[in-house]
N, C-alpha and C positions, 0 to 999 in steps of 0.2 A: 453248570458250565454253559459259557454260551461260545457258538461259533459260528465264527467269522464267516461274510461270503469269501470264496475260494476267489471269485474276479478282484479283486480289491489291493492288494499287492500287486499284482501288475498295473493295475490304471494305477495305483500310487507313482509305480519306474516310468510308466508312458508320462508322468506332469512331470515327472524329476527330471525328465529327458527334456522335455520339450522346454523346460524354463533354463538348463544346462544351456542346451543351441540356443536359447535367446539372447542369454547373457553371453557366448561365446560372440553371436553374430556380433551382441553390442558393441565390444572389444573390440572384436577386428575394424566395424564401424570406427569406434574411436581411436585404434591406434590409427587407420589408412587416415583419419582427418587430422590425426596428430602429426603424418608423417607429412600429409598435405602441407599444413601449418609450415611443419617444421621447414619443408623445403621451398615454401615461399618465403619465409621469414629470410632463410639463406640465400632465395634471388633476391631479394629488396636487400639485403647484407651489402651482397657481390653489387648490384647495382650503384647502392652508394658509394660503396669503396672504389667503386669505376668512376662514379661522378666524382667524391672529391677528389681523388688521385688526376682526373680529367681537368678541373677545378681549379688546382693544386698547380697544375702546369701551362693553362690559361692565364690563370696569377702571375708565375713567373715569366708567362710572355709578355704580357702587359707592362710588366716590370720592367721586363730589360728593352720593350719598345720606347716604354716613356721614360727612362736612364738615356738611349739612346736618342729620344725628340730631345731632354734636355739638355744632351751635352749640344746636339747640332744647334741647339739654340743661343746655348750660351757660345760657341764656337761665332754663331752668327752676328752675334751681340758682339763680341770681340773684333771680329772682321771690320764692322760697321763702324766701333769707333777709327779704327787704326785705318779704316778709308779716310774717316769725316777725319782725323787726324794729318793722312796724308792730304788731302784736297787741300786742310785748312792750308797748310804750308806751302804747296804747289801753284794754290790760288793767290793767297796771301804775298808771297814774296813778287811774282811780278806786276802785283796792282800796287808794292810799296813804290816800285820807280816808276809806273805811269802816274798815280795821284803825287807821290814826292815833286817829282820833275815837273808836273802842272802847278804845285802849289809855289814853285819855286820861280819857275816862269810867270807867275804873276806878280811878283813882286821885282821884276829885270825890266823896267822901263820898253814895256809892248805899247806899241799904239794902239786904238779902239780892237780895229777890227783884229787884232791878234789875243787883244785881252780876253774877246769873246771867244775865241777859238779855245783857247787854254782854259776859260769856264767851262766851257764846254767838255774839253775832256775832263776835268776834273770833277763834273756834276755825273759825268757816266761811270765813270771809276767807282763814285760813290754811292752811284745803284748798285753797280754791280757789286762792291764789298755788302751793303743793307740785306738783299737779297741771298747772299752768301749767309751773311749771320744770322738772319730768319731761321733758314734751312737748318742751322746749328744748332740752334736754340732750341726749335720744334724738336730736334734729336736729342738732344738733352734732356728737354722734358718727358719725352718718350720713355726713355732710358732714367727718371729717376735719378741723374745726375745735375739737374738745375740746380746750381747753391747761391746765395746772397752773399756779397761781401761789405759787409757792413763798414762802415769808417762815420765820425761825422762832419758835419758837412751844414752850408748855408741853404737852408730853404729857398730862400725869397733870392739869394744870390744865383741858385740852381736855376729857378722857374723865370726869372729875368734871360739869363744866358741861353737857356732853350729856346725864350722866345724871337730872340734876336733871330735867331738862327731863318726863322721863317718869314722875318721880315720881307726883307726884298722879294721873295717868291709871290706873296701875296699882295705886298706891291706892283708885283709885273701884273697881274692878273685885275688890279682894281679894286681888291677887297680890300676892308679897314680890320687892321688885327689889331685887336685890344685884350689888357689884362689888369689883372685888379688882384692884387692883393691885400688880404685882411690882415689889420693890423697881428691879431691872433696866431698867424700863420709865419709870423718874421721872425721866425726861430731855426736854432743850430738844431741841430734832429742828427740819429745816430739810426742810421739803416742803410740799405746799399744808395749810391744817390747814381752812381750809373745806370742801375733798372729803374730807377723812379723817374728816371730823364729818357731813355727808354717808351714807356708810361707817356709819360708828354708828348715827346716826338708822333708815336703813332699817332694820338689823340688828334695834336696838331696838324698833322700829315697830312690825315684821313680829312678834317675838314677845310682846309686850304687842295686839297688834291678833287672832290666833290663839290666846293660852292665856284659858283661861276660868279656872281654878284652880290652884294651887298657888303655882310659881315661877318667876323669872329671874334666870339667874348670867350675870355679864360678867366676862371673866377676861383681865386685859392683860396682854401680857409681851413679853420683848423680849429676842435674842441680840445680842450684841457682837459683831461681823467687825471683817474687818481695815480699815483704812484711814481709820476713826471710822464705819463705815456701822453698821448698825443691822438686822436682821431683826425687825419689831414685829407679835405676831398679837395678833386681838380674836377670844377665844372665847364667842359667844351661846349659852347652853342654855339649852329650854325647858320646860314639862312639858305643851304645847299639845296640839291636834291630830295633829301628826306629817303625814308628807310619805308616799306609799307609792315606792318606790323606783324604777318607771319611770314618777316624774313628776321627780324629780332632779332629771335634764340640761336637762328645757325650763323647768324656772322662773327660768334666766338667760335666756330666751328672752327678746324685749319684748313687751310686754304679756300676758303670761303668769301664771298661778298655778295653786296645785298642785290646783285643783279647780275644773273650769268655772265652777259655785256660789258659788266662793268671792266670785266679784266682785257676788254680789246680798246674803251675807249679810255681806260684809264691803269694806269702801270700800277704794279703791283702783286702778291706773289697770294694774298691772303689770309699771313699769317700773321701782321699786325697786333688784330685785335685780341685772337685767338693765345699769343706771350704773353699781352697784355695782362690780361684776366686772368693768369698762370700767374704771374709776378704779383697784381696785387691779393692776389686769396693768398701768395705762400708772405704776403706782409699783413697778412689778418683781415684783407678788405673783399674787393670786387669793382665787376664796373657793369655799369647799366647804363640801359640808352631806352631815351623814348624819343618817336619820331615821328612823323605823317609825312608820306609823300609831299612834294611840291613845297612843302613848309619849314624846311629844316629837320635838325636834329640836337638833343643833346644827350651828349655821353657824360658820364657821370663816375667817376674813379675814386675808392676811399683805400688809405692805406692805415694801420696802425704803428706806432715807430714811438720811440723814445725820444724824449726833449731836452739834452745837453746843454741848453742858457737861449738867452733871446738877442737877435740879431735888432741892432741898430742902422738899418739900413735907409738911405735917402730917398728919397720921390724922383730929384732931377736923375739923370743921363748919368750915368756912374762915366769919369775920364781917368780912368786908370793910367798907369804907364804901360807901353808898348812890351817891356818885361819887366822880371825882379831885378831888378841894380845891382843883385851880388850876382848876375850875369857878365858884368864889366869887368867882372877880373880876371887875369890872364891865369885861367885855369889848365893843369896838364890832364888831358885827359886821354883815355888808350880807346881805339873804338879795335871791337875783334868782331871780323865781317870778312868772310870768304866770297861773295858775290861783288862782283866790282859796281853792278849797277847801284847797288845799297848806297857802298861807297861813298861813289857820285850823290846821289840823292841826299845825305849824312852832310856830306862837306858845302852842298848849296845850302841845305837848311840852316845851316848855321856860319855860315860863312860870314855871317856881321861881327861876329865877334874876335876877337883879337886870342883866341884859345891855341895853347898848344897842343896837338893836337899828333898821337901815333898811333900807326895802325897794324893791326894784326893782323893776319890772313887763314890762320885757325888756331884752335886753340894750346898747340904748341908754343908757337910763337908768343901767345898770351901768355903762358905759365915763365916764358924766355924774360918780358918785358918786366914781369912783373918783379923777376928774382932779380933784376938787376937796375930798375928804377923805381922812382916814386911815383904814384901818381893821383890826382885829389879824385879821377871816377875813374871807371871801367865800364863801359857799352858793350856788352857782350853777344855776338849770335848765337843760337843755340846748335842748328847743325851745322856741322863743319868736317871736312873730310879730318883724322889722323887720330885729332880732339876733339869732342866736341865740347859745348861749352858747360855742362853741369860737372862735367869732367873736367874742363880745366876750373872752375871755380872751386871744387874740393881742393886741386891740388894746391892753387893761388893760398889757399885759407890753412892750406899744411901748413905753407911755409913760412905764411906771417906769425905762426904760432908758433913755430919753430925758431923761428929768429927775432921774437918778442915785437913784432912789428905790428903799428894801427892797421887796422882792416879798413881796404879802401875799399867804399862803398861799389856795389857793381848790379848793373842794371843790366836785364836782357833784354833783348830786342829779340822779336819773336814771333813768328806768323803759327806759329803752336800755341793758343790761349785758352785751350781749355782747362777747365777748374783743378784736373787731375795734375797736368801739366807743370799748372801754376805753383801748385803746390809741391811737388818737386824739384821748383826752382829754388823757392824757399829755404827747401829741406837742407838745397844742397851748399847754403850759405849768402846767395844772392838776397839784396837787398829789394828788390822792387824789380818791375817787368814795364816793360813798353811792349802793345800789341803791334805790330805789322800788319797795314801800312801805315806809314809814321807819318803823324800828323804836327805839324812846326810848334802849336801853342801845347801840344801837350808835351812835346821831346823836350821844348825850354820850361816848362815848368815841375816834370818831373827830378830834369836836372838840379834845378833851382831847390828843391825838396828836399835831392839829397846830398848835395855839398851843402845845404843848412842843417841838415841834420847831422852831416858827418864834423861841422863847424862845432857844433853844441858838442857833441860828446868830447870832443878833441877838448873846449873850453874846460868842461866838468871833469876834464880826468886829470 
Protein backbone atom coordinates (compact mmCIF):
# COMPACT_ATOMS: atom_id res chain seq x y z
CA UNK A 1 0.00 0.00 0.00
CA UNK A 2 1.42 3.04 -0.87
CA UNK A 3 0.43 6.59 0.52
CA UNK A 4 -0.16 9.51 -0.74
CA UNK A 5 1.43 12.85 0.70
CA UNK A 6 -1.60 14.30 2.66
CA UNK A 7 -0.43 18.26 1.01
CA UNK A 8 -1.18 17.03 -2.49
CA UNK A 9 -5.02 17.32 -2.89
CA UNK A 10 -5.02 20.58 -1.77
CA UNK A 11 -2.07 22.04 -3.99
CA UNK A 12 -3.97 19.96 -6.64
CA UNK A 13 -7.58 22.65 -5.73
CA UNK A 14 -5.04 25.64 -5.24
CA UNK A 15 -3.99 25.06 -9.46
CA UNK A 16 -7.58 24.06 -10.21
CA UNK A 17 -8.49 27.40 -8.61
CA UNK A 18 -6.03 29.39 -9.87
CA UNK A 19 -6.21 28.27 -13.71
CA UNK A 20 -10.47 28.49 -12.92
CA UNK A 21 -9.68 32.76 -12.19
CA UNK A 22 -7.47 32.70 -15.25
CA UNK A 23 -9.72 31.48 -17.53
CA UNK A 24 -12.56 33.39 -15.79
CA UNK A 25 -10.36 36.58 -15.84
CA UNK A 26 -9.87 35.56 -19.82
CA UNK A 27 -13.60 35.71 -20.42
CA UNK A 28 -14.41 38.63 -18.73
CA UNK A 29 -11.27 40.10 -20.74
CA UNK A 30 -12.91 38.85 -23.89
CA UNK A 31 -16.45 39.43 -23.43
CA UNK A 32 -15.47 43.53 -22.06
CA UNK A 33 -13.32 43.47 -25.71
CA UNK A 34 -16.25 41.84 -27.34
CA UNK A 35 -18.56 44.43 -25.82
CA UNK A 36 -15.96 47.15 -26.78
CA UNK A 37 -16.00 45.77 -30.43
CA UNK A 38 -19.55 45.39 -30.31
CA UNK A 39 -20.20 48.98 -29.16
CA UNK A 40 -17.93 50.58 -31.56
CA UNK A 41 -19.09 48.55 -34.38
CA UNK A 42 -22.54 50.13 -33.44
CA UNK A 43 -20.87 53.95 -33.17
CA UNK A 44 -19.41 53.51 -36.77
CA UNK A 45 -23.28 51.81 -37.44
CA UNK A 46 -25.04 55.07 -36.15
CA UNK A 47 -22.35 57.09 -37.62
CA UNK A 48 -22.85 55.89 -41.07
CA UNK A 49 -26.38 55.79 -41.05
CA UNK A 50 -25.93 59.59 -39.72
CA UNK A 51 -23.74 60.25 -42.82
CA UNK A 52 -25.81 58.71 -45.33
CA UNK A 53 -29.04 59.82 -44.06
CA UNK A 54 -26.94 63.35 -43.98
CA UNK A 55 -25.76 62.45 -47.53
CA UNK A 56 -28.99 61.45 -48.54
CA UNK A 57 -30.34 64.83 -47.82
CA UNK A 58 -27.31 66.94 -49.23
CA UNK A 59 -28.24 64.94 -52.52
CA UNK A 60 -31.62 65.95 -52.33
CA UNK A 61 -30.62 69.50 -51.84
CA UNK A 62 -28.40 69.50 -54.57
CA UNK A 63 -31.13 68.27 -56.47
CA UNK A 64 -33.76 70.46 -55.98
CA UNK A 65 -30.97 73.57 -56.28
CA UNK A 66 -29.84 72.47 -59.59
CA UNK A 67 -33.86 71.63 -60.80
CA UNK A 68 -34.18 75.02 -59.40
CA UNK A 69 -30.70 76.67 -61.42
CA UNK A 70 -32.30 74.91 -64.33
CA UNK A 71 -35.56 75.95 -64.55
CA UNK A 72 -34.15 79.79 -63.79
CA UNK A 73 -32.08 79.06 -66.68
CA UNK A 74 -34.16 77.76 -69.04
CA UNK A 75 -36.76 80.58 -67.76
CA UNK A 76 -33.79 82.88 -68.76
CA UNK A 77 -33.30 81.35 -71.94
CA UNK A 78 -36.96 81.91 -72.76
CA UNK A 79 -36.95 85.51 -71.50
CA UNK A 80 -33.86 86.16 -73.82
CA UNK A 81 -35.38 84.92 -76.91
CA UNK A 82 -38.92 86.69 -76.38
CA UNK A 83 -36.72 90.00 -75.65
CA UNK A 84 -34.43 89.40 -78.84
CA UNK A 85 -37.99 88.68 -80.33
CA UNK A 86 -39.57 91.64 -79.04
CA UNK A 87 -36.39 94.16 -80.07
CA UNK A 88 -36.30 92.19 -83.24
CA UNK A 89 -39.85 93.69 -84.06
CA UNK A 90 -39.60 97.15 -82.13
CA UNK A 91 -36.39 97.71 -83.95
CA UNK A 92 -37.11 96.34 -87.09
CA UNK A 93 -40.46 97.97 -87.81
CA UNK A 94 -39.38 101.63 -87.54
CA UNK A 95 -35.87 101.23 -89.41
CA UNK A 96 -38.61 99.64 -92.28
CA UNK A 97 -39.81 103.52 -92.82
CA UNK A 98 -36.59 105.31 -92.36
CA UNK A 99 -34.46 102.79 -94.83
CA UNK A 100 -38.02 102.42 -96.97
CA UNK A 101 -38.52 106.15 -97.20
CA UNK A 102 -34.56 106.85 -98.01
CA UNK A 103 -34.74 104.02 -100.56
CA UNK A 104 -37.63 105.70 -102.12
CA UNK A 105 -36.37 109.23 -101.81
CA UNK A 106 -33.64 108.22 -103.99
CA UNK A 107 -35.23 107.38 -106.73
CA UNK A 108 -37.88 111.06 -106.74
CA UNK A 109 -35.61 113.15 -108.79
CA UNK A 110 -33.21 114.83 -105.62
CA UNK A 111 -30.59 117.08 -106.61
CA UNK A 112 -26.86 116.33 -105.67
CA UNK A 113 -26.80 117.59 -102.39
CA UNK A 114 -30.10 115.84 -101.34
CA UNK A 115 -29.17 112.65 -103.06
CA UNK A 116 -26.37 112.71 -100.53
CA UNK A 117 -28.37 113.30 -97.62
CA UNK A 118 -30.76 110.41 -98.35
CA UNK A 119 -27.45 108.17 -98.87
CA UNK A 120 -26.75 109.00 -96.05
CA UNK A 121 -29.54 108.16 -93.95
CA UNK A 122 -29.90 105.12 -95.79
CA UNK A 123 -26.14 103.93 -95.34
CA UNK A 124 -26.98 104.63 -91.28
CA UNK A 125 -30.13 102.77 -91.28
CA UNK A 126 -28.03 100.06 -92.63
CA UNK A 127 -25.56 99.92 -89.91
CA UNK A 128 -27.68 100.13 -87.59
CA UNK A 129 -30.20 97.07 -88.93
CA UNK A 130 -26.06 94.99 -89.56
CA UNK A 131 -25.34 95.50 -86.07
CA UNK A 132 -28.77 94.51 -84.92
CA UNK A 133 -28.36 91.13 -86.78
CA UNK A 134 -24.85 90.63 -85.58
CA UNK A 135 -26.34 90.73 -82.11
CA UNK A 136 -29.02 88.18 -83.32
CA UNK A 137 -27.13 85.89 -84.88
CA UNK A 138 -24.29 85.82 -81.95
CA UNK A 139 -27.72 84.90 -79.85
CA UNK A 140 -28.59 82.27 -81.88
CA UNK A 141 -25.61 80.70 -82.06
CA UNK A 142 -25.47 80.95 -78.30
CA UNK A 143 -28.56 79.27 -77.94
CA UNK A 144 -28.03 76.56 -80.56
CA UNK A 145 -30.80 77.76 -82.68
CA UNK A 146 -28.56 78.85 -85.83
CA UNK A 147 -30.14 76.77 -88.78
CA UNK A 148 -29.27 77.06 -92.74
CA UNK A 149 -31.78 77.29 -95.26
CA UNK A 150 -30.69 75.69 -98.00
CA UNK A 151 -32.40 76.62 -101.62
CA UNK A 152 -30.16 76.50 -104.76
CA UNK A 153 -28.93 79.11 -106.17
CA UNK A 154 -26.06 80.71 -108.78
CA UNK A 155 -22.68 80.84 -107.35
CA UNK A 156 -20.82 82.99 -109.54
CA UNK A 157 -24.20 85.00 -109.87
CA UNK A 158 -24.08 85.30 -105.82
CA UNK A 159 -20.40 86.26 -105.64
CA UNK A 160 -20.69 88.83 -108.68
CA UNK A 161 -23.86 90.59 -106.82
CA UNK A 162 -21.90 90.84 -103.44
CA UNK A 163 -19.29 92.19 -105.05
CA UNK A 164 -20.97 95.11 -106.65
CA UNK A 165 -22.30 95.91 -103.47
CA UNK A 166 -18.79 97.15 -102.32
CA UNK A 167 -17.92 98.74 -105.31
CA UNK A 168 -18.52 102.39 -104.97
CA UNK A 169 -17.30 102.24 -101.17
CA UNK A 170 -14.05 101.29 -102.28
CA UNK A 171 -14.16 103.39 -105.01
CA UNK A 172 -14.73 106.39 -102.71
CA UNK A 173 -11.70 105.42 -100.64
CA UNK A 174 -9.09 104.70 -103.83
CA UNK A 175 -8.74 101.03 -103.66
CA UNK A 176 -9.03 98.69 -106.75
CA UNK A 177 -11.56 95.75 -105.90
CA UNK A 178 -11.13 92.94 -107.92
CA UNK A 179 -12.44 89.34 -108.37
CA UNK A 180 -11.84 86.38 -110.24
CA UNK A 181 -13.74 83.62 -110.60
CA UNK A 182 -12.61 80.00 -111.51
CA UNK A 183 -14.12 78.52 -114.19
CA UNK A 184 -14.77 75.47 -111.56
CA UNK A 185 -16.68 77.50 -109.47
CA UNK A 186 -19.56 78.59 -111.98
CA UNK A 187 -21.86 76.44 -110.58
CA UNK A 188 -25.64 76.15 -109.23
CA UNK A 189 -24.87 74.73 -105.55
CA UNK A 190 -27.63 73.94 -103.01
CA UNK A 191 -26.76 75.29 -99.52
CA UNK A 192 -27.97 78.44 -97.85
CA UNK A 193 -26.74 81.42 -100.32
CA UNK A 194 -27.83 84.19 -97.79
CA UNK A 195 -25.01 82.96 -95.16
CA UNK A 196 -22.53 82.22 -97.80
CA UNK A 197 -23.26 86.06 -98.97
CA UNK A 198 -23.09 86.78 -95.21
CA UNK A 199 -19.52 85.07 -95.57
CA UNK A 200 -18.59 87.46 -98.31
CA UNK A 201 -19.86 90.51 -97.04
CA UNK A 202 -17.76 90.35 -93.70
CA UNK A 203 -14.82 89.09 -95.67
CA UNK A 204 -15.33 92.09 -98.03
CA UNK A 205 -16.27 94.52 -95.39
CA UNK A 206 -13.51 93.87 -93.19
CA UNK A 207 -10.99 94.51 -95.98
CA UNK A 208 -12.35 97.54 -97.71
CA UNK A 209 -13.16 98.77 -93.95
CA UNK A 210 -8.93 98.27 -92.93
CA UNK A 211 -7.02 99.05 -96.30
CA UNK A 212 -6.46 102.63 -96.86
CA UNK A 213 -4.52 102.07 -100.30
CA UNK A 214 -3.70 99.97 -102.78
CA UNK A 215 -6.00 96.74 -103.36
CA UNK A 216 -8.46 93.87 -103.05
CA UNK A 217 -8.46 90.46 -104.69
CA UNK A 218 -11.37 87.88 -104.33
CA UNK A 219 -10.47 84.77 -105.68
CA UNK A 220 -13.32 81.94 -105.94
CA UNK A 221 -12.76 78.52 -106.74
CA UNK A 222 -13.99 75.28 -106.34
CA UNK A 223 -12.85 71.25 -106.26
CA UNK A 224 -15.23 68.63 -107.58
CA UNK A 225 -15.61 65.32 -104.95
CA UNK A 226 -17.29 62.65 -105.29
CA UNK A 227 -20.95 62.29 -105.01
CA UNK A 228 -21.74 65.90 -106.96
CA UNK A 229 -20.43 67.78 -103.51
CA UNK A 230 -18.38 70.58 -104.06
CA UNK A 231 -15.27 72.01 -101.93
CA UNK A 232 -15.75 76.07 -102.62
CA UNK A 233 -13.05 78.50 -101.15
CA UNK A 234 -13.32 82.48 -101.13
CA UNK A 235 -9.74 83.85 -101.00
CA UNK A 236 -9.83 87.67 -99.51
CA UNK A 237 -6.28 89.50 -100.06
CA UNK A 238 -5.63 92.70 -98.73
CA UNK A 239 -2.78 95.32 -98.78
CA UNK A 240 -4.49 96.86 -95.37
CA UNK A 241 -3.09 97.17 -92.13
CA UNK A 242 -2.13 93.45 -91.56
CA UNK A 243 -3.14 91.49 -88.37
CA UNK A 244 0.11 90.74 -85.96
CA UNK A 245 0.20 87.21 -85.47
CA UNK A 246 -0.94 86.67 -81.74
CA UNK A 247 -3.87 88.48 -82.45
CA UNK A 248 -4.93 85.58 -85.03
CA UNK A 249 -6.81 83.05 -82.93
CA UNK A 250 -8.91 85.79 -80.96
CA UNK A 251 -10.36 87.77 -83.83
CA UNK A 252 -12.90 84.73 -84.32
CA UNK A 253 -13.47 85.58 -80.84
CA UNK A 254 -17.00 87.74 -80.37
CA UNK A 255 -16.62 90.76 -80.35
CA UNK A 256 -13.29 91.00 -81.00
CA UNK A 257 -10.70 92.75 -83.40
CA UNK A 258 -7.30 92.78 -84.00
CA UNK A 259 -6.66 96.03 -82.20
CA UNK A 260 -8.33 97.26 -79.07
CA UNK A 261 -8.37 100.87 -81.16
CA UNK A 262 -9.62 99.44 -83.77
CA UNK A 263 -13.33 99.75 -82.63
CA UNK A 264 -12.89 103.76 -82.08
CA UNK A 265 -11.13 104.21 -85.44
CA UNK A 266 -13.07 101.94 -87.34
CA UNK A 267 -17.08 100.92 -86.97
CA UNK A 268 -17.88 97.86 -86.09
CA UNK A 269 -19.50 95.58 -83.36
CA UNK A 270 -16.78 92.43 -83.74
CA UNK A 271 -18.75 89.95 -84.46
CA UNK A 272 -18.10 89.57 -88.08
CA UNK A 273 -15.62 87.18 -88.17
CA UNK A 274 -16.59 85.34 -85.16
CA UNK A 275 -20.64 84.25 -87.44
CA UNK A 276 -18.41 83.80 -90.02
CA UNK A 277 -16.50 80.84 -89.03
CA UNK A 278 -19.85 79.58 -87.16
CA UNK A 279 -21.47 79.37 -90.61
CA UNK A 280 -18.74 77.93 -92.56
CA UNK A 281 -17.70 74.91 -89.84
CA UNK A 282 -21.80 74.41 -89.64
CA UNK A 283 -21.23 74.13 -93.88
CA UNK A 284 -18.20 71.47 -93.33
CA UNK A 285 -15.50 74.26 -93.76
CA UNK A 286 -13.66 77.15 -91.90
CA UNK A 287 -11.80 80.36 -92.29
CA UNK A 288 -8.30 81.17 -91.73
CA UNK A 289 -6.14 84.16 -92.09
CA UNK A 290 -2.59 84.75 -92.42
CA UNK A 291 -1.22 88.25 -91.87
CA UNK A 292 1.95 90.54 -91.02
CA UNK A 293 1.40 93.78 -89.81
CA UNK A 294 1.91 96.62 -92.31
CA UNK A 295 1.57 93.92 -95.24
CA UNK A 296 -1.76 93.02 -95.54
CA UNK A 297 -3.91 90.10 -95.04
CA UNK A 298 -5.49 87.19 -96.37
CA UNK A 299 -8.55 85.43 -95.17
CA UNK A 300 -9.31 82.28 -96.42
CA UNK A 301 -13.02 80.70 -96.23
CA UNK A 302 -13.93 76.96 -97.45
CA UNK A 303 -17.34 75.71 -97.57
CA UNK A 304 -18.74 72.26 -98.43
CA UNK A 305 -22.12 72.35 -100.45
CA UNK A 306 -23.72 70.17 -103.12
CA UNK A 307 -23.51 70.93 -106.91
CA UNK A 308 -27.04 71.01 -108.63
CA UNK A 309 -25.62 71.76 -112.64
CA UNK A 310 -23.19 74.40 -113.92
CA UNK A 311 -23.77 77.99 -114.49
CA UNK A 312 -23.24 79.53 -117.80
CA UNK A 313 -22.41 82.70 -116.94
CA UNK A 314 -20.55 85.67 -119.03
CA UNK A 315 -17.36 87.66 -118.37
CA UNK A 316 -19.00 91.19 -119.63
CA UNK A 317 -21.17 93.53 -117.12
CA UNK A 318 -24.48 91.36 -116.88
CA UNK A 319 -27.51 94.21 -118.17
CA UNK A 320 -30.36 92.67 -116.83
CA UNK A 321 -33.75 94.39 -116.74
CA UNK A 322 -34.61 96.81 -114.20
CA UNK A 323 -37.43 93.85 -113.19
CA UNK A 324 -39.30 90.69 -114.19
CA UNK A 325 -41.78 91.76 -117.06
CA UNK A 326 -44.48 89.66 -115.29
CA UNK A 327 -44.16 92.74 -112.96
CA UNK A 328 -46.28 94.75 -115.78
CA UNK A 329 -49.27 93.39 -115.14
CA UNK A 330 -52.00 94.90 -113.46
CA UNK A 331 -51.92 92.59 -110.54
CA UNK A 332 -54.79 92.64 -107.58
CA UNK A 333 -53.03 92.46 -104.71
CA UNK A 334 -54.30 93.00 -100.70
CA UNK A 335 -51.26 94.38 -98.54
CA UNK A 336 -52.62 93.77 -94.48
CA UNK A 337 -50.41 96.22 -92.48
CA UNK A 338 -51.76 98.12 -89.41
CA UNK A 339 -48.80 100.61 -89.09
CA UNK A 340 -49.51 103.46 -91.55
CA UNK A 341 -45.97 104.27 -91.89
CA UNK A 342 -45.39 100.57 -93.64
CA UNK A 343 -48.11 101.65 -95.54
CA UNK A 344 -46.62 104.64 -97.03
CA UNK A 345 -43.15 103.05 -97.40
CA UNK A 346 -45.26 99.74 -99.45
CA UNK A 347 -47.07 102.13 -101.70
CA UNK A 348 -43.71 104.34 -102.70
CA UNK A 349 -41.82 101.16 -103.36
CA UNK A 350 -43.81 100.22 -105.67
CA UNK A 351 -45.60 102.84 -106.92
CA UNK A 352 -44.34 102.29 -110.68
CA UNK A 353 -46.33 99.82 -111.20
CA UNK A 354 -49.87 100.10 -112.52
CA UNK A 355 -51.07 97.16 -109.46
CA UNK A 356 -54.37 97.11 -108.01
CA UNK A 357 -53.75 97.43 -104.95
CA UNK A 358 -56.25 97.05 -101.22
CA UNK A 359 -55.48 97.25 -97.94
CA UNK A 360 -56.14 95.80 -94.72
CA UNK A 361 -55.68 97.22 -91.44
CA UNK A 362 -55.57 93.85 -89.41
CA UNK A 363 -56.22 90.93 -89.95
CA UNK A 364 -59.94 90.83 -89.65
CA UNK A 365 -60.40 92.86 -92.29
CA UNK A 366 -58.02 90.48 -94.18
CA UNK A 367 -60.15 87.33 -93.58
CA UNK A 368 -63.26 90.18 -94.68
CA UNK A 369 -61.23 90.81 -98.21
CA UNK A 370 -60.55 87.76 -98.80
CA UNK A 371 -64.13 85.89 -98.35
CA UNK A 372 -65.42 88.41 -100.67
CA UNK A 373 -62.77 89.04 -103.53
CA UNK A 374 -60.07 87.61 -105.41
CA UNK A 375 -56.94 88.33 -105.30
CA UNK A 376 -53.48 87.08 -107.29
CA UNK A 377 -51.19 87.96 -103.69
CA UNK A 378 -51.64 88.68 -100.20
CA UNK A 379 -48.70 90.89 -98.05
CA UNK A 380 -49.42 89.99 -94.84
CA UNK A 381 -48.08 91.62 -91.31
CA UNK A 382 -47.72 89.61 -88.76
CA UNK A 383 -48.78 91.53 -85.57
CA UNK A 384 -51.74 93.22 -85.70
CA UNK A 385 -54.12 94.44 -83.06
CA UNK A 386 -57.86 91.86 -83.05
CA UNK A 387 -56.02 89.32 -85.75
CA UNK A 388 -53.08 88.75 -86.18
CA UNK A 389 -51.65 87.57 -89.14
CA UNK A 390 -50.76 83.63 -88.71
CA UNK A 391 -54.40 83.76 -87.56
CA UNK A 392 -55.79 85.29 -90.23
CA UNK A 393 -53.94 83.08 -92.71
CA UNK A 394 -55.40 79.85 -91.03
CA UNK A 395 -58.69 81.31 -91.39
CA UNK A 396 -58.13 82.78 -95.27
CA UNK A 397 -56.88 78.96 -95.99
CA UNK A 398 -60.41 77.52 -94.12
CA UNK A 399 -62.24 79.14 -96.25
CA UNK A 400 -60.62 78.57 -99.71
CA UNK A 401 -60.96 74.94 -98.71
CA UNK A 402 -64.18 75.28 -97.77
CA UNK A 403 -65.53 76.84 -100.80
CA UNK A 404 -63.10 74.73 -103.19
CA UNK A 405 -61.19 77.94 -104.00
CA UNK A 406 -57.13 78.35 -105.43
CA UNK A 407 -55.04 79.53 -102.61
CA UNK A 408 -53.84 82.74 -103.09
CA UNK A 409 -50.25 82.88 -102.40
CA UNK A 410 -49.47 85.10 -99.16
CA UNK A 411 -46.43 86.52 -98.10
CA UNK A 412 -45.43 88.06 -94.64
CA UNK A 413 -43.84 90.98 -94.05
CA UNK A 414 -42.18 90.79 -90.82
CA UNK A 415 -39.64 92.29 -88.50
CA UNK A 416 -40.08 88.79 -86.53
CA UNK A 417 -37.44 86.53 -88.74
CA UNK A 418 -36.27 84.17 -86.55
CA UNK A 419 -35.83 80.49 -87.65
CA UNK A 420 -38.67 79.58 -84.96
CA UNK A 421 -40.87 82.23 -86.22
CA UNK A 422 -40.38 81.47 -89.85
CA UNK A 423 -41.38 78.34 -89.42
CA UNK A 424 -44.63 78.94 -87.99
CA UNK A 425 -45.34 80.91 -90.70
CA UNK A 426 -45.00 78.16 -92.95
CA UNK A 427 -46.81 75.89 -90.67
CA UNK A 428 -49.55 78.12 -90.80
CA UNK A 429 -50.17 78.09 -94.50
CA UNK A 430 -48.09 81.20 -95.83
CA UNK A 431 -46.17 80.80 -98.78
CA UNK A 432 -42.93 82.86 -98.31
CA UNK A 433 -41.71 85.68 -95.78
CA UNK A 434 -40.35 89.04 -96.45
CA UNK A 435 -37.96 90.25 -93.55
CA UNK A 436 -38.54 94.06 -92.25
CA UNK A 437 -37.17 96.40 -93.31
CA UNK A 438 -38.15 96.04 -96.80
CA UNK A 439 -35.88 96.35 -99.32
CA UNK A 440 -37.27 97.46 -103.18
CA UNK A 441 -35.14 94.61 -105.16
CA UNK A 442 -36.02 91.90 -102.91
CA UNK A 443 -40.27 92.98 -102.24
CA UNK A 444 -40.24 92.99 -106.36
CA UNK A 445 -38.62 89.92 -106.86
CA UNK A 446 -40.10 87.97 -104.23
CA UNK A 447 -43.41 89.00 -105.72
CA UNK A 448 -42.24 88.15 -109.00
CA UNK A 449 -41.56 84.49 -107.46
CA UNK A 450 -44.60 84.02 -106.32
CA UNK A 451 -47.30 85.10 -108.71
CA UNK A 452 -44.86 82.77 -111.09
CA UNK A 453 -45.26 80.18 -109.00
CA UNK A 454 -48.89 80.60 -108.22
CA UNK A 455 -49.12 81.14 -112.46
CA UNK A 456 -47.43 77.47 -112.86
CA UNK A 457 -49.71 75.69 -110.66
CA UNK A 458 -52.98 77.45 -111.78
CA UNK A 459 -51.43 76.34 -115.49
CA UNK A 460 -50.88 72.43 -114.28
CA UNK A 461 -54.05 72.05 -112.50
Amino acid sequence: MIDLPLASAPQSATVSRKRYDRERAARREAEDLLDERSRALWDAHQALKSHAETLEATVAERTVELQDALIRAEASSKAKSVFLAAMSHELRTPLNGVLGMAEALQTSGLDVDQQKMAETIQNSGQVLLSVFNDILDISQIEAGAFHLDETDFDLDAAVQSTCRDFTAVARGKGIVLAWNIAPKARVFLHSDESRLRQVLRNLLSNAVKFTTEGRIDLKVDADHLAEGRALVTFEVADTGIGIAQDKHLSLFAPFQQADTSASRRFDGTGLGLSISRHICRQMGGDISVQSTPGRGSVFTATVHATMVGTAVTSTAPAHTAPHDPLLDQRWKILLVEDNKTNQLVFTQLIKAFDWDISVAHNGVEAVEFCAHRSFDLVLMDINMPYLDGVEATQQIRAQEQENARKPVPIVALTANSMADQIENYLASGMTGFLPKPLKKKDLLRVIAEQLEQSNKGAASS
